[in-house]
C-alpha positions in Angstrom: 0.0 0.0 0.0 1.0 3.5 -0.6 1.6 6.0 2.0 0.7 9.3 0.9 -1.7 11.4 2.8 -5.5 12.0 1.7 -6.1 15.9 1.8 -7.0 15.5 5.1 -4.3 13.6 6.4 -4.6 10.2 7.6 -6.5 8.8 11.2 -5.3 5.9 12.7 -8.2 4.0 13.8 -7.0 1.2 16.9 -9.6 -1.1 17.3 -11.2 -4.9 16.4 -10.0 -4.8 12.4 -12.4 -4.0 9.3 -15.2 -5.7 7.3 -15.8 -5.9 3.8 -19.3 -4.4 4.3 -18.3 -1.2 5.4 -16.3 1.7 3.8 -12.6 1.6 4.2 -11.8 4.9 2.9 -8.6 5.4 1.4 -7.3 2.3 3.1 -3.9 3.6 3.6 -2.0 1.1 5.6 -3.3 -1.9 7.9 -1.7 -4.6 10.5 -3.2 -7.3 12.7 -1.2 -6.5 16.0 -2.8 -9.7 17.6 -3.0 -11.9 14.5 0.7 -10.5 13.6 -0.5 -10.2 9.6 -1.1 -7.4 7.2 -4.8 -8.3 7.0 -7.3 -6.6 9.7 -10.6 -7.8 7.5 -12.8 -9.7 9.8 -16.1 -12.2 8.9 -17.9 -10.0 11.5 -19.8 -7.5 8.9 -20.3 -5.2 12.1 -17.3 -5.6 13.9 -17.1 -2.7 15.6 -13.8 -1.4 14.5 -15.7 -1.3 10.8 -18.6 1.0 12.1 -16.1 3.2 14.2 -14.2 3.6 11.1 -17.5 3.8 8.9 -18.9 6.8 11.1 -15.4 9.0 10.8 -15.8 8.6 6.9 -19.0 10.0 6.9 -17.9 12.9 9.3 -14.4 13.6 7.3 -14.3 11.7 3.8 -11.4 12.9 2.7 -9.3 11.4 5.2 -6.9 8.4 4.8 -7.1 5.2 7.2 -4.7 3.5 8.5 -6.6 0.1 10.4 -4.4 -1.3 13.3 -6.3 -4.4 14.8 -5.2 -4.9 18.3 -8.2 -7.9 19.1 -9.1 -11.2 17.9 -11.9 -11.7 15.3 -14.6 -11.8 17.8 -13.8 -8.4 19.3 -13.7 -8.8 22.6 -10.8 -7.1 24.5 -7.4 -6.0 23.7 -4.2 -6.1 25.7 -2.9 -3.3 26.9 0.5 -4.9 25.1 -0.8 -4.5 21.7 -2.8 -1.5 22.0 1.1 -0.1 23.3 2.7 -1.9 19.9 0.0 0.0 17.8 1.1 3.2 19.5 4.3 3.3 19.5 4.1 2.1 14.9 2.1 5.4 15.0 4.8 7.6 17.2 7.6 6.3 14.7 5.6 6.7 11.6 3.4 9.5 11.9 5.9 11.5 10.0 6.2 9.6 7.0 2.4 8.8 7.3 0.6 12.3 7.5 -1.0 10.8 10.4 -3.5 14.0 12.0 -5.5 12.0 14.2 -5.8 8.6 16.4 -8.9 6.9 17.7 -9.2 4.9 21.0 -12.6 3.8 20.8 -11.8 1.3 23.4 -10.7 1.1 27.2 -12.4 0.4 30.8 -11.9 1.4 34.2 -13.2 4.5 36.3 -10.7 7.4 37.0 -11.7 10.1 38.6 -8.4 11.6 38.6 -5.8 12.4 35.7 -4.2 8.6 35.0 -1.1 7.5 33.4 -1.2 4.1 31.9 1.6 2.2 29.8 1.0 4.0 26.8 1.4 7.2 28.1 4.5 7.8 26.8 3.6 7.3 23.6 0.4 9.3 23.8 3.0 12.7 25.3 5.2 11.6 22.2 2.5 11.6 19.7 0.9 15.5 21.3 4.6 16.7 20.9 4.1 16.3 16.9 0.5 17.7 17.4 -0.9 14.3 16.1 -4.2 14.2 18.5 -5.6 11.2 20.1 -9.1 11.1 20.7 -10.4 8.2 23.5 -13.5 7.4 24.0 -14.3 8.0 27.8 -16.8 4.6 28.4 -20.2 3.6 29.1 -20.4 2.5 32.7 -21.9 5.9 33.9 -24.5 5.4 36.9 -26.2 8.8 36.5 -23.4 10.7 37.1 -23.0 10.4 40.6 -19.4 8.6 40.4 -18.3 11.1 38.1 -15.2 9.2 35.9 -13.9 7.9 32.7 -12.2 4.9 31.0 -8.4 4.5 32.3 -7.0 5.7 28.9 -9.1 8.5 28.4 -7.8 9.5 31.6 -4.5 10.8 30.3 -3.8 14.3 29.7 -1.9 13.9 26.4 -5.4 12.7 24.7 -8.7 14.4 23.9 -11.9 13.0 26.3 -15.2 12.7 24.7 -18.1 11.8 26.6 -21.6 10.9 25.1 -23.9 13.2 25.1 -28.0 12.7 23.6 -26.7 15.5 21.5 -29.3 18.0 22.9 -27.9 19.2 26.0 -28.0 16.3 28.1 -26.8 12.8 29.0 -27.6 9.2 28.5 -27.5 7.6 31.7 -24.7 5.4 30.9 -22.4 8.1 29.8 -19.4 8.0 32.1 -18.3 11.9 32.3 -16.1 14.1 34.8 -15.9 18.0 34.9 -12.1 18.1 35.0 -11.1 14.8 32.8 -13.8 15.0 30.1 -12.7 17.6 27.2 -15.5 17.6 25.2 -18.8 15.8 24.7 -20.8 14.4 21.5 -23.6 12.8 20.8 -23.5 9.2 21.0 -27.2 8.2 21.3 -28.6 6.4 17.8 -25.9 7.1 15.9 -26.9 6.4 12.3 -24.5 4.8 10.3 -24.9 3.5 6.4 -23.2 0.4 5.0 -21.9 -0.4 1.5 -25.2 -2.3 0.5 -27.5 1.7 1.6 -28.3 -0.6 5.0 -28.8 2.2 7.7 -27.9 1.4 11.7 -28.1 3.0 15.0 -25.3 2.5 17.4 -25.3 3.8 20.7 -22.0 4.6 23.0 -19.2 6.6 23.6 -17.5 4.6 21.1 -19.2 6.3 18.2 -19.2 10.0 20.5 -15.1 9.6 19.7 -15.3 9.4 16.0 -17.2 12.7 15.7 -14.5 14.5 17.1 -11.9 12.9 15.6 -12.8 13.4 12.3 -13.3 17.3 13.1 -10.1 17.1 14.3 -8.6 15.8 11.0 -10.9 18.7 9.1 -9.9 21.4 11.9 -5.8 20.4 11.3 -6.7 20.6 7.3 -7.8 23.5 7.8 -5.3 25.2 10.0 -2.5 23.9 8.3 -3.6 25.3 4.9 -4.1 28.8 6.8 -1.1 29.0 9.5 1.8 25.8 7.6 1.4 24.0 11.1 -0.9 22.1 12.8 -2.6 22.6 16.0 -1.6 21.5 19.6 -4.2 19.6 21.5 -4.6 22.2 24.0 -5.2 24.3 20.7 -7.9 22.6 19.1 -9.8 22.4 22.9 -9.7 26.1 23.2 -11.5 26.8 19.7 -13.7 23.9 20.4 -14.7 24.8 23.4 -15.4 28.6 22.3 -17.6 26.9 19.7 -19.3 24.2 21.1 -23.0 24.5 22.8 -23.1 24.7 26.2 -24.8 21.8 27.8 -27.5 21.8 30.5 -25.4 20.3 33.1 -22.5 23.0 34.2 -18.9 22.6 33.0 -19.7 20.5 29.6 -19.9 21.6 26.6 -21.0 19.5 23.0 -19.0 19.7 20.0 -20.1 22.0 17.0 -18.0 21.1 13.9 -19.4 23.3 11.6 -18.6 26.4 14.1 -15.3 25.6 14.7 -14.2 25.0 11.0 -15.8 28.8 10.3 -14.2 30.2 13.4 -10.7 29.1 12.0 -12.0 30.5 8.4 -12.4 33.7 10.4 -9.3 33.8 12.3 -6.7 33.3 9.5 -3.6 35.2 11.4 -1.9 38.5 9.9 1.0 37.4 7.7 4.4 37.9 10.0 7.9 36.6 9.8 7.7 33.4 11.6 10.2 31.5 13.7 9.7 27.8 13.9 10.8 27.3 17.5 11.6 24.2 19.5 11.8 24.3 23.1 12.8 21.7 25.2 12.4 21.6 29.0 14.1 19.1 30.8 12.7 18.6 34.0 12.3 15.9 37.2 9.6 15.3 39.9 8.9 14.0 42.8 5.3 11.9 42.8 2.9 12.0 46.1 0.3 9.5 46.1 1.4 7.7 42.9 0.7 10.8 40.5 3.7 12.3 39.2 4.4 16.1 39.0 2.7 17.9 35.9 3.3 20.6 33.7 1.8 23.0 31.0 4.2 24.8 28.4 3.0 28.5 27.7 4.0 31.0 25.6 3.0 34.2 26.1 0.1 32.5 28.2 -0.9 30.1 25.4 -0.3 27.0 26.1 1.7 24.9 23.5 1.8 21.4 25.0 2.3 19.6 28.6 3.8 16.5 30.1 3.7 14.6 33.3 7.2 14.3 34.5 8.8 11.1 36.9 11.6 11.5 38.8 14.5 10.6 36.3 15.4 14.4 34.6 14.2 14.2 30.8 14.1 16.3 27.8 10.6 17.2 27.1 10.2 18.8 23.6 7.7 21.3 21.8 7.6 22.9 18.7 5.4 25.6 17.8 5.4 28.5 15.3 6.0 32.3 16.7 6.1 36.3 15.4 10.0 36.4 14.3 12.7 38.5 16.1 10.3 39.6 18.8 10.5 38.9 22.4 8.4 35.6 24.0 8.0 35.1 27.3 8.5 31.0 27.9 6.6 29.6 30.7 6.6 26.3 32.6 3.8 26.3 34.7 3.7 23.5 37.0 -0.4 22.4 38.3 -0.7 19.6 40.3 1.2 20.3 43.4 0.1 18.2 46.7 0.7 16.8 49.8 -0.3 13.2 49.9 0.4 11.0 53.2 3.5 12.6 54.3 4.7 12.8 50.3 5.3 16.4 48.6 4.9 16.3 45.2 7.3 19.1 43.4 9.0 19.6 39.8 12.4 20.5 39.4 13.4 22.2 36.3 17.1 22.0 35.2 16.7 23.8 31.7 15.0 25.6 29.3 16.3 25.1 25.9 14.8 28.0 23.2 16.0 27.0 20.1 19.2 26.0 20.6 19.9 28.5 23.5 20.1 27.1 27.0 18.6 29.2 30.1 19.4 28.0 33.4 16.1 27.9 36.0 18.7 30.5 38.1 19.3 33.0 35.2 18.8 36.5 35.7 16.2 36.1 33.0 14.1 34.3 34.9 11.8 34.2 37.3 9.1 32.3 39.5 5.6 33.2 39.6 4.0 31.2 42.6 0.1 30.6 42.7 -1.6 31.5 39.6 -0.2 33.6 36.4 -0.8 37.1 37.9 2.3 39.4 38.4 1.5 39.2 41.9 3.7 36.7 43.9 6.7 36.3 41.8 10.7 35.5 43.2 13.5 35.4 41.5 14.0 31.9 39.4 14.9 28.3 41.0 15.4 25.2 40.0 13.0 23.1 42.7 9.1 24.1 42.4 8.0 23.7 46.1 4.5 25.2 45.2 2.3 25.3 42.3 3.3 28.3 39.9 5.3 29.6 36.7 9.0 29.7 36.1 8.8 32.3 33.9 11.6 32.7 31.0 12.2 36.3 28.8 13.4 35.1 26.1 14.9 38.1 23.7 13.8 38.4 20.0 17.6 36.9 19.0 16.2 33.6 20.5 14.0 33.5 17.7 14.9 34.1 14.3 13.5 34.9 11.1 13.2 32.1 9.3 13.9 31.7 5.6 11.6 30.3 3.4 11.5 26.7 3.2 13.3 24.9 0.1 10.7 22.1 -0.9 13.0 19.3 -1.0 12.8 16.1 -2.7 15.7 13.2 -2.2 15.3 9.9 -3.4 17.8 6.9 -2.2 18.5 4.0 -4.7 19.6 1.3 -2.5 19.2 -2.3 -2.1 20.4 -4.8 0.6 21.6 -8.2 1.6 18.9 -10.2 4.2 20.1 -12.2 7.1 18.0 -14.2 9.1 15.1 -13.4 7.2 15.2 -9.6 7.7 15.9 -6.7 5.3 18.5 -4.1 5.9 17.0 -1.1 7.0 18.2 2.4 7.1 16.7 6.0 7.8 17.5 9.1 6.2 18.2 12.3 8.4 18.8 15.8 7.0 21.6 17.5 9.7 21.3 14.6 12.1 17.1 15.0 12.2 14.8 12.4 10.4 12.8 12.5 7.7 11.6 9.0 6.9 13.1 5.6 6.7 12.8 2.5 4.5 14.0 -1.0 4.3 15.9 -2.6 1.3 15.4 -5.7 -0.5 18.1 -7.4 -2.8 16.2 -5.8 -6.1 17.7 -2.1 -6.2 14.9 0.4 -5.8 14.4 4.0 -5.6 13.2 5.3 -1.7 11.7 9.0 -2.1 10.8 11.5 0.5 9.7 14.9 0.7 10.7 17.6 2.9 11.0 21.7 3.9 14.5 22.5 4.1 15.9 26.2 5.5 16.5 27.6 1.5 19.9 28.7 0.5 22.4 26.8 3.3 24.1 23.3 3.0 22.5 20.2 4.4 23.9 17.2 5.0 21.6 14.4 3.5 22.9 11.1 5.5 21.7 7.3 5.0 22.2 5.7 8.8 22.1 2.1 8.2 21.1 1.0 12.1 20.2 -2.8 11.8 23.5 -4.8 10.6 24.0 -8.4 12.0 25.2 -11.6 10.9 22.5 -14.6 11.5 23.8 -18.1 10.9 26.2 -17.2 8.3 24.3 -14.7 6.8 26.0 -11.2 6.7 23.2 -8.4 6.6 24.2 -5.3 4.2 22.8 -2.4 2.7 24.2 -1.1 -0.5 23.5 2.4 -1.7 24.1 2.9 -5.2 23.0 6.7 -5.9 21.6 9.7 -3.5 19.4 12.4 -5.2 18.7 16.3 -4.2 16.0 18.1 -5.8 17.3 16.3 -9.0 21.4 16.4 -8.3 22.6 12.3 -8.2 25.6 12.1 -6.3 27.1 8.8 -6.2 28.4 7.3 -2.8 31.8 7.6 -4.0 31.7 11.1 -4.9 34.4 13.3 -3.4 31.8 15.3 -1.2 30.7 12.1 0.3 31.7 10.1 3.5 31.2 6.9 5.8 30.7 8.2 9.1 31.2 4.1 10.8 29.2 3.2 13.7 27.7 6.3 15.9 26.7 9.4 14.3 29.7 11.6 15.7 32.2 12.2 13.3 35.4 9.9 15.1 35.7 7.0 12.5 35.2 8.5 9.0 36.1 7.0 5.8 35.6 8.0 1.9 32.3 6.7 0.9 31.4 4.0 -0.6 28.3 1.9 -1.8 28.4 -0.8 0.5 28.1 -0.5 3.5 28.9 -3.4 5.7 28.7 -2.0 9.1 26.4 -0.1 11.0 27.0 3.7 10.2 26.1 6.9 8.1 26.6 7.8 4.4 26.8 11.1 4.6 26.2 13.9 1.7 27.6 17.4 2.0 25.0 19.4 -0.4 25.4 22.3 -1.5 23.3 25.3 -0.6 22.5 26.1 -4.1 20.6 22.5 -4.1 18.2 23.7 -2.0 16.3 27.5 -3.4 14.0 29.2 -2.3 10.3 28.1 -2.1 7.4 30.1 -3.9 4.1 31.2 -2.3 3.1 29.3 1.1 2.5 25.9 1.9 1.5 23.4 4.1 4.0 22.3 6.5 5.5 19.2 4.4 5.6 15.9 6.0 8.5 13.6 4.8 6.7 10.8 2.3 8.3 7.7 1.8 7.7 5.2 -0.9 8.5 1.4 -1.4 7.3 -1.1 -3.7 7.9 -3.9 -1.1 4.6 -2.7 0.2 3.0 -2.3 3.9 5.8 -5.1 4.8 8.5 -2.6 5.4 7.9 -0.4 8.4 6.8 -3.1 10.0 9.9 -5.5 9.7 11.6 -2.9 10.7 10.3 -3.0 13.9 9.6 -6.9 14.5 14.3 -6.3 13.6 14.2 -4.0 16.6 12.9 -6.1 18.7 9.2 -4.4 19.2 7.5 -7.2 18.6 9.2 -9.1 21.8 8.6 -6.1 24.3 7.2 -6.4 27.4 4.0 -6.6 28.2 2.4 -4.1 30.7 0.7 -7.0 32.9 -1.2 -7.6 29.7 -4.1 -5.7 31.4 -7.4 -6.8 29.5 -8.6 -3.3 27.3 -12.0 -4.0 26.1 -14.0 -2.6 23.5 -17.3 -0.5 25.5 -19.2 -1.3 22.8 -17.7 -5.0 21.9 -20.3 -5.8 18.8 -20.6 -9.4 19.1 -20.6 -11.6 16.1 -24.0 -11.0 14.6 -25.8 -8.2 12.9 -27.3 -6.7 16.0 -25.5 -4.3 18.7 -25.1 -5.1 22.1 -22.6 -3.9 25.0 -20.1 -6.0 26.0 -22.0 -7.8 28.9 -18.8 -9.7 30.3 -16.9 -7.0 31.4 -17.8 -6.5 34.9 -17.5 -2.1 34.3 -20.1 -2.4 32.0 -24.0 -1.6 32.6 -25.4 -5.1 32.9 -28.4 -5.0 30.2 -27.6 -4.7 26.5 -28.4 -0.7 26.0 -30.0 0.8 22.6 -29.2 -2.0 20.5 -28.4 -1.5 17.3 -31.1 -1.7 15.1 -32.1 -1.9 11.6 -33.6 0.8 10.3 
């Protein structure tokens, strides 16, 4: 299968696999996590992974799908395992995939407080590149006295969607919580059409998530084709919630797609120079009552992303788009301090990185607003936040340059490779030590193409990184790379602006280069800046596309070579579907799991 992007970017859809019946979409890419195939069609013809998938096509039809099955046939529960394995194929391929948006329709549990599961490092790794994950928030609601949601929709790094009756109000079933629950849509006879023009009701928060996730896919088009970037997950909330109809119970709101897309057609921002800006904070906690220390990342009181920190200091990276050569103020605001059985739960903040440019918590620049964001209570920076607050960095304009315009860059890879123990060689291709896609070789040679924005008018360094070389009884895997081209420059391997960087990345064991290469290690090409001019007019941000004709195979082996299909398990807690559809036409809840109501609600009928 092909991986290039629908115009709406492709949604990842987790779930029980697909059925013939149903519309596919642009069926992008697909893989059996549980079966451990490339084929997620099911006998089922309403397997519920089909009708979740069914309902974001009619919501967003120009999206692509990519169907990861994490279940058996029947449907009726996931491991937590597998539902990590999907995750963490969508963290390392959301690049090369345009991937906007992931659906969870799945889960169980009842949190009434913010929760982190094992996947939520992939879920804070997947909101750093502004891919959003939408999770259904579960059906074993009891009035809303309990007030909670499903384990994963729990997690901060992932959108929360209750079902509402899409008038105001709740089904009964519905689980919800004021401060975990994002956003609300209806899930009560949701009508859903078939291949053959049959028309069925389903009922659950399983089919509230969908709704959402395919405005989220349309709201990313959107923005992207406005602003070049897409929007954070704290971003899309904010014009969702300034758009959506308040409901009659205080603190929820429902969604209103067709107000949010006009909002962001209204709000197109004034053209200004624009510096794409990474900042990374790396930061420590200390946890109190088995929650770990939290934090937002402002700037300028916007928030650009968050992350829940342990107590092992770690880089935690954001990128976002500001005005050029202007001042920002940088703010780590840290929001879950407590006190829980004799444990203090603080953050400790090491550094804030600002494209490239370090500031110390201690700085002179810096400062430390305790309580809320006011002005009111602020001390000079430090490193340990004892109280809940904002270490507050003025960055000056030089912190944030003008950027030039992009150079639309195209480099294709002709390579092939020698297999050993049934795997392919496998190699990524980075531009200045950061990746743009990746690809594995076979032994016929084949051309690998990607596509990428490049700062216009400087030399890059295009570099091959072969990472998986071995020798398996006898068999000596190789890659072999027999031509590297730029925006239509070929430069062959052995070419005199060309090296072998062997073994790490880090320039202490360079040779000329050469075609084969039979070690672990970097081809590296030194292009010229006048490879790479200047872009016309304004685009969307590009995402790097990679092409092979060995088909859906290759990403894949490449991470079964890594070892991601051994990983641990997580306990290989049972995740199952709220809405498990049993295997027969009509819709039922999944009586067996003990968190779900214990009568079959709304079934779904014929209509």
């Amino acid at each position: 299968m092909s991986n290039s992007s629908a115009s709406a970017g492709n949604v990842v859809v987790i779930d029980s696999g697909l059925s013939s019946a149903w519309n596919t979409g642009r069926l992008v890419y697909q893989h059996d996590f549980y079966g451990n195939d490339n084929d997620v069609m099911v006998a089922n013809a309403n397997t519920h992974g089909a009708l979740v998938t069914a309902e974001i096509l009619e919501n967003a039809p120009d999206v692509g799908i990519i169907a990861l099955k994490v279940m058996p046939d029947d449907g009726s529960g996931a491991s937590e395992a597998n539902i990590e394995k999907a995750l963490q194929w969508v963290v390392a391929n959301a690049d090369a995939y345009n991937i906007t948006a992931v659906n969870l329709s799945l889960g169980g549990g009842a949190q009434t407080t913010a929760a982190t599961t094992s996947i939520s490092d992939e879920l804070a790794a997947l909101a750093a590149k502004r891919v959003l994950t939408v999770a259904a928030a579960g059906n074993s609601g009891d009035g809303g006295v309990s007030q909670s949601v499903s384990s994963y929709s729990a997690d901060v790094n992932q959108i929360c969607v209750s079902a509402s009756t899409g008038d105001g109000a709740f089904p009964s079933w519905a689980q919800r919580s004021p401060s975990l629950t994002d956003v609300c849509a209806d899930g009560t006879d949701v009508r859903i059409t078939n291949l053959s023009g049959v028309t069925y009701t389903a009922n659950g928060s399983s089919f509230a998530a969908p709704a959402v996730t395919a405005a989220v896919a349309k709201a990313q088009q959107a923005w992207v084709e406005q602003t070049g970037t897409r929007l954070t997950q704290d971003e899309f909330l904010d014009l969702a919630r300034s758009t959506g109809k308040a409901m009659g119970t205080a603190g929820y709101f429902e969604l209103d797609t067709d107000a949010l897309l006009a909002k962001i057609a209204q709000s197109a921002p004034v053209s200004t120079a624009q510096s794409a800006t990474t900042i990374t904070v790396n930061a420590s906690g200390a946890p109190a009552g088995g929650v770990n220390a939290h934090f937002k990342l402002l700037v300028d009181g916007k928030t650009v992303g968050q992350a829940t920190v342990d107590s092992a200091a770690k880089d935690y990276s954001f990128t976002t788009n500001l005005t050029a050569d202007q001042a920002h103020k940088v703010q780590v605001q840290y929001d879950n301090d407590g006190f829980v059985n004799g444990q203090d739960r603080n953050l400790f903040v090491n550094k804030v990185t600002i494209n490239g440019t370090a500031h110390s918590p201690t700085a002179a620049n810096v400062t430390y607003d305790k309580g809320a964001l006011d002005g009111k209570d602020v001390v000079k920076g430090q490193s340990s936040m004892w109280w809940g607050g904002t270490l507050v960095v003025d960055a000056p304009a030089k912190d944030f340059p003008v950027q030039t315009a992009p150079a639309n860059t195209t480099i294709t890879v002709n390579a092939s490779g020698a297999a050993a123990g049934g795997v392919n060689a496998h190699f990524n291709l980075l531009v200045d030590g950061h990746k743009v896609g990746e690809g594995v070789a076979g032994t016929a040679a084949k051309d690998f193409t990607f596509a990428t924005n490049l700062t216009a008018d400087q030399a890059h360094k295009v570099q091959v990184q072969y990472d998986n070389d071995a020798v398996v009884n006898g068999q000596d895997r190789s890659l072999f790379v027999n031509k590297v081209t730029i925006n239509g420059h070929a430069v062959a391997p052995t070419a005199s602006n060309v090296t072998y960087d062997k073994g790490a990345l880090d320039g202490k064991d360079v040779v000329k280069g050469q075609a084969g290469l039979w070690w672990n290690g970097t081809l590296v090409v030194d292009a010229d800046k006048s490879w790479f001019p200047s872009a016309t007019g304004t685009g969307a941000v590009a995402s790097a596309l990679s092409h092979s004709t060995d088909g859906e195979d290759t990403v894949w082996q490449h991470l079964v070579a890594q070892g991601l299909e051994a990983a641990p398990s997580h306990g290989d807690h049972a995740a199952s579907l709220y809405e498990a559809v049993p295997s027969m036409d009509a819709y039922a809840h999944a009586a067996a799991l003990a968190e779900h109501h214990p009568d079959p609600l709304h079934p779904l009928d014929m209509v």
